[in-house]
C-alpha positions as CSV (number, residue, x, y, z in Angstrom):
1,X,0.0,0.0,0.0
2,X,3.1,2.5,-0.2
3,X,2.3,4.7,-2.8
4,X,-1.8,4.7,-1.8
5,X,-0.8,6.0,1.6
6,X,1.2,8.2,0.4
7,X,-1.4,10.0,-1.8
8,X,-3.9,9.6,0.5
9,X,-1.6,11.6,3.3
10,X,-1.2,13.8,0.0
11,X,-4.6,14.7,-0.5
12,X,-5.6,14.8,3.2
13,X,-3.0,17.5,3.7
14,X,-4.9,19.6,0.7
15,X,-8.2,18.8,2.6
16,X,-6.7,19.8,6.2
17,X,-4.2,22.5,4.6
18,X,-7.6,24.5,3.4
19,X,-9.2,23.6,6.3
20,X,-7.1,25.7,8.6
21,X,-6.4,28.0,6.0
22,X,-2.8,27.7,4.5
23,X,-4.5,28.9,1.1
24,X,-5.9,31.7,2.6
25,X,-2.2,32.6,4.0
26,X,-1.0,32.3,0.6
27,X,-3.9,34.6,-0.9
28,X,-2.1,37.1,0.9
29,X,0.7,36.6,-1.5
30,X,1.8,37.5,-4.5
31,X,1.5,33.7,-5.9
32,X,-1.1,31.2,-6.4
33,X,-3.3,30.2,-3.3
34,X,-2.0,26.7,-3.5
35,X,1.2,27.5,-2.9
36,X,1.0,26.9,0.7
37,X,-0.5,23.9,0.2
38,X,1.9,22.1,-1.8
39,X,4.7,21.7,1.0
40,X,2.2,21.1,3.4
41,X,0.4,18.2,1.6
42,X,4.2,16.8,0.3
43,X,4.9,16.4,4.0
44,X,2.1,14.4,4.9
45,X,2.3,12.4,2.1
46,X,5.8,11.0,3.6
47,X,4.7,10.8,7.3
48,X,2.0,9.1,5.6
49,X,4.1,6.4,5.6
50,X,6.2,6.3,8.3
51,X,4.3,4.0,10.7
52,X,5.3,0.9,7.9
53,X,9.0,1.4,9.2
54,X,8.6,-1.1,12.1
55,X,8.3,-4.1,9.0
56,X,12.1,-4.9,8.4
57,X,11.1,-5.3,4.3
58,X,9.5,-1.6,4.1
59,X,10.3,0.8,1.0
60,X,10.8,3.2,4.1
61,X,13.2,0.4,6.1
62,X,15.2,0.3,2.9
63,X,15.3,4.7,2.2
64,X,18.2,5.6,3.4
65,X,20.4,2.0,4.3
66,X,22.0,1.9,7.7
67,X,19.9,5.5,9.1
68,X,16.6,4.4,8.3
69,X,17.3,0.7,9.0
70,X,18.4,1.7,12.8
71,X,15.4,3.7,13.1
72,X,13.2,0.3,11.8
73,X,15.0,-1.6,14.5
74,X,14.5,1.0,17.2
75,X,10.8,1.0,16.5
76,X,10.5,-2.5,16.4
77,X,12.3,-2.6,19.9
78,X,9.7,0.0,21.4
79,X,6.8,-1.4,20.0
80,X,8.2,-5.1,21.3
81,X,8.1,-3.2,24.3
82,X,5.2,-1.5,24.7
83,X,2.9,-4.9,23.3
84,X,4.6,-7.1,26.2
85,X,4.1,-4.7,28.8
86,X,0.1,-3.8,27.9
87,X,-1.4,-6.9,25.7
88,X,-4.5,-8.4,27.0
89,X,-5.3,-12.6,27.4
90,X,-6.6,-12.5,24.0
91,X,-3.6,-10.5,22.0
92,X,-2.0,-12.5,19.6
93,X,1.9,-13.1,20.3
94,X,4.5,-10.7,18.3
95,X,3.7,-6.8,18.5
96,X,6.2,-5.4,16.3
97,X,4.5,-4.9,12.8
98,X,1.1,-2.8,12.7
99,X,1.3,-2.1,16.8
100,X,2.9,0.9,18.2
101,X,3.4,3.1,15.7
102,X,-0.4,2.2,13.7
103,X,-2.0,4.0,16.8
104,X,-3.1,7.2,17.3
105,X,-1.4,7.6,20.6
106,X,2.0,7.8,18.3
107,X,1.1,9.8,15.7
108,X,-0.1,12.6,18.4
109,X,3.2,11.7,20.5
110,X,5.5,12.1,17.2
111,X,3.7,15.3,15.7
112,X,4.3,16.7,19.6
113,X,7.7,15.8,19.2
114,X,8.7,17.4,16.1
115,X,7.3,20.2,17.6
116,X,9.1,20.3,20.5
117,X,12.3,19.8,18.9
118,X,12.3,22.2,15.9
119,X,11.3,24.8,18.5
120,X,14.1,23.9,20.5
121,X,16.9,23.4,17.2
122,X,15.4,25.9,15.2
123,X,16.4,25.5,11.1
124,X,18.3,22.4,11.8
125,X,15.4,20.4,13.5
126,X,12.9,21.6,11.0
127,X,15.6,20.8,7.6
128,X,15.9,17.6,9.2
129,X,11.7,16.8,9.8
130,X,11.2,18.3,6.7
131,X,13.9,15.9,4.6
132,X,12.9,12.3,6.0
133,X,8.9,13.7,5.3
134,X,9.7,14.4,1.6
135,X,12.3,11.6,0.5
136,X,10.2,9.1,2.1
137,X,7.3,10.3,0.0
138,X,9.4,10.4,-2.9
139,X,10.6,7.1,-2.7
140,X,6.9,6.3,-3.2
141,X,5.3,9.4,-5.5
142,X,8.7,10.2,-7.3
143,X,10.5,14.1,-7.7
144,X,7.2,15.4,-8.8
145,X,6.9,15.7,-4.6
146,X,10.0,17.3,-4.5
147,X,9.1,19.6,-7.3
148,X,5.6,20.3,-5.1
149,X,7.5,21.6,-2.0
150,X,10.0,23.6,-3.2
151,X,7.5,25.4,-5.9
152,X,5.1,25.8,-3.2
153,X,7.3,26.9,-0.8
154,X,9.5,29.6,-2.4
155,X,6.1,31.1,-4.3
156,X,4.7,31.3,-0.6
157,X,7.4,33.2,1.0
158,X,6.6,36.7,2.2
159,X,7.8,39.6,0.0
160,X,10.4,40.9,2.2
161,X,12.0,37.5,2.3
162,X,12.4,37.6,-1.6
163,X,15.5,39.0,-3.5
164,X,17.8,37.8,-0.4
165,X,20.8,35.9,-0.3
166,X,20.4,32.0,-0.9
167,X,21.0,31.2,3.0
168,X,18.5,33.7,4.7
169,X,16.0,32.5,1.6
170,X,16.0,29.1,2.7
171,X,16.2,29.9,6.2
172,X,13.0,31.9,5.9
173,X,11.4,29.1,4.1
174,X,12.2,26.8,6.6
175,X,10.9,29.1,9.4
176,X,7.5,29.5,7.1
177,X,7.5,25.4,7.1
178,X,7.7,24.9,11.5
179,X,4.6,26.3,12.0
180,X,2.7,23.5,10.5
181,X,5.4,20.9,10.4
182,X,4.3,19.1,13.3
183,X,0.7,18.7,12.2
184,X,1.8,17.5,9.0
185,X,3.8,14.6,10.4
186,X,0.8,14.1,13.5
187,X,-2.1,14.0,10.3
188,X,0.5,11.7,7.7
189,X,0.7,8.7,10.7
190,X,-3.1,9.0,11.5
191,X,-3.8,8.9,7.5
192,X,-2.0,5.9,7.6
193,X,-3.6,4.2,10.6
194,X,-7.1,5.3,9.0
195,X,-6.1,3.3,5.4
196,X,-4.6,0.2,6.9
197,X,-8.1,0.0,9.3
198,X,-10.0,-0.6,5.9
199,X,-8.1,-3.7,5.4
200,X,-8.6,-7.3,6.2
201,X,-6.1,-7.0,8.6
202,X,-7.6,-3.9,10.6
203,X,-5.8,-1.4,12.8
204,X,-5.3,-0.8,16.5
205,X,-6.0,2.7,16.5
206,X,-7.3,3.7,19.5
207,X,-5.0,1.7,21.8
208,X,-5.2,1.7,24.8
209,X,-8.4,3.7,24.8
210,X,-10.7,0.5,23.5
211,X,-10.0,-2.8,25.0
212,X,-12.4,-5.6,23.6
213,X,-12.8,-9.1,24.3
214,X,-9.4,-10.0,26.1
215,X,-7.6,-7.5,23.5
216,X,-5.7,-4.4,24.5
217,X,-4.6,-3.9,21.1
218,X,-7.8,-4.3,19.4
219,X,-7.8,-4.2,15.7
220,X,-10.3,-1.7,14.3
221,X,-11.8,-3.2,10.7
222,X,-14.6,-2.6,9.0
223,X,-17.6,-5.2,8.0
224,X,-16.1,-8.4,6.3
225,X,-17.5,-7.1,2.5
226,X,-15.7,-4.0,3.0
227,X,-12.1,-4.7,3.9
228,X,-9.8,-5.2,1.4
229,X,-6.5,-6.8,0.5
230,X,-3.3,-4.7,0.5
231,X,-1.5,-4.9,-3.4
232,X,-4.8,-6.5,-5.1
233,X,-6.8,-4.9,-7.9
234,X,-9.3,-3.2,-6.0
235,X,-6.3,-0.9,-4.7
236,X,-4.7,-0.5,-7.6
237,X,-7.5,-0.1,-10.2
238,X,-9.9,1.7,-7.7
239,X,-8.6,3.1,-4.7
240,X,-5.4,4.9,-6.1
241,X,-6.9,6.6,-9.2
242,X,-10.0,7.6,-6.9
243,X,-7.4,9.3,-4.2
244,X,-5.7,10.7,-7.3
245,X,-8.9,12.4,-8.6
246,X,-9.5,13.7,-5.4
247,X,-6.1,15.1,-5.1
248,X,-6.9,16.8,-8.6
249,X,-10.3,18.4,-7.1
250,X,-8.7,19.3,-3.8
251,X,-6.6,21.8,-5.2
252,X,-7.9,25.4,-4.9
253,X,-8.5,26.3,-8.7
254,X,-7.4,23.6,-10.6
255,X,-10.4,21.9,-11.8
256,X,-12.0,25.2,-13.2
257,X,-9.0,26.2,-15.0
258,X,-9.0,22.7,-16.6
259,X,-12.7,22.9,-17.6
260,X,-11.9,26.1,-19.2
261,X,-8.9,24.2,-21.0
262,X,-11.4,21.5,-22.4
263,X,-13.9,23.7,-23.3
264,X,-11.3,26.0,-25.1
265,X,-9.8,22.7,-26.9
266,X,-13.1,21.5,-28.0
267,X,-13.8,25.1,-29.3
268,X,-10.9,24.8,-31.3
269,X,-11.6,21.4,-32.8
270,X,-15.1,22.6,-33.8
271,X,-13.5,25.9,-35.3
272,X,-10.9,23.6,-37.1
């Protein structure tokens, strides 16, 4: 499910990124109103898919080699952990993979700590947030991610922060990028809790908060005819060019401006 959480942490931060009014922020701005948006949704797209680094196989395990394999094995180890020390009679043995960090208690506990630490650091906390966020989503969603952040986030940038040298240019962009940093990595993890409850194998989302049956760790699943396989057709054929389209609609402007493309294309077939 890689690149379908990755989107889908994609287009919830264009859905959440309206909703507490990065676009508005932007208005304010000489460039489009997206352009606050585009960072913001690239971000989430990677946290999106950091809870899948406690599997030792992950796209994200593999990222960056040795760095990203010690974090794997660190979360594995917590998670290990945690599971031993809380697991009810009825938990199944293991509590590495789809545990700790598929709950919503971590993805509030790691968005608090990235805020915590880039307003401790400063620059070099936020660079640092900000690089494993958008490599890990474009591992999954390739440069165009990249392309989305840096775009967004230089047309975004006040006025008075324009025309400077390089270093206070990207310093300002990273200060633009702390305010909602934290957030961003907080929604990304929840996103990806939320899409891997919608599968056969379920989620334990609201650990510790809903013991059932003997089970601490609960995993939250929808009705049988609902859930789905991870990698089959239905997610491939269905659920990533649906998530797609509503990344499309989500952007402020977008789908008028390509009706007014079509319209102006068919015009000029008719003419011709």
């Amino acid at each position: 499910m890689g690149r379908t959480h990755a989107l889908t942490g994609a287009l919830a931060g264009l859905l959440v990124g309206r909703l507490i009014g990065l676009d508005t922020q932007a208005a304010q701005q000489p460039g489009p109103s997206w352009a606050a948006l585009g960072p913001f949704a690239a971000v989430t797209a990677g946290y999106a898919l950091l809870p899948d680094l406690d599997h030792p196989s992950s796209s994200g395990t593999r990222l960056l080699g040795p760095l990203t394999g010690w974090l794997s094995r660190g979360l594995r180890a917590a998670s290990r952990w945690v599971y031993e020390r809380t697991k009810g009679p009825a938990d199944e043995p293991g509590g590495q993979h789809r545990h700790l960090t598929h709950t919503l208690v971590f993805a509030a506990a790691l968005g608090g700590l990235c805020a915590a630490t880039t307003t401790a650091w400063g620059p070099w906390a936020v660079a640092a947030w900000l690089t494993l966020g958008l490599l890990l989503a474009a591992d999954r969603l390739g440069p165009a991610v990249l392309l989305a952040y840096g775009v967004g986030a230089g047309l975004s940038l006040p006025l008075t922060s324009r025309g400077q040298p390089d270093g206070q240019a990207v310093l300002a962009m990273l200060d633009a990028s702390s305010g909602w940093l934290g957030l961003a990595v907080a929604l990304g993890c929840l996103v990806h809790c939320l899409g891997d409850a919608l599968t056969e194998s379920g989620c334990p989302l609201l650990w510790p908060f809903l013991p059932i049956r003997g089970e601490t760790w609960y995993e939250i699943r929808p009705p049988r005819w609902l859930r789905f396989r991870t990698g089959q057709r239905f997610e491939q054929l269905v659920m990533f060019p649906a998530v797609a389209l509503g990344c499309v609609a989500a952007i402020p402007g977008l789908l008028p401006q390509l009706g007014g493309l079509a319209a102006h294309l068919s015009a000029g077939g008719a003419l011709g």
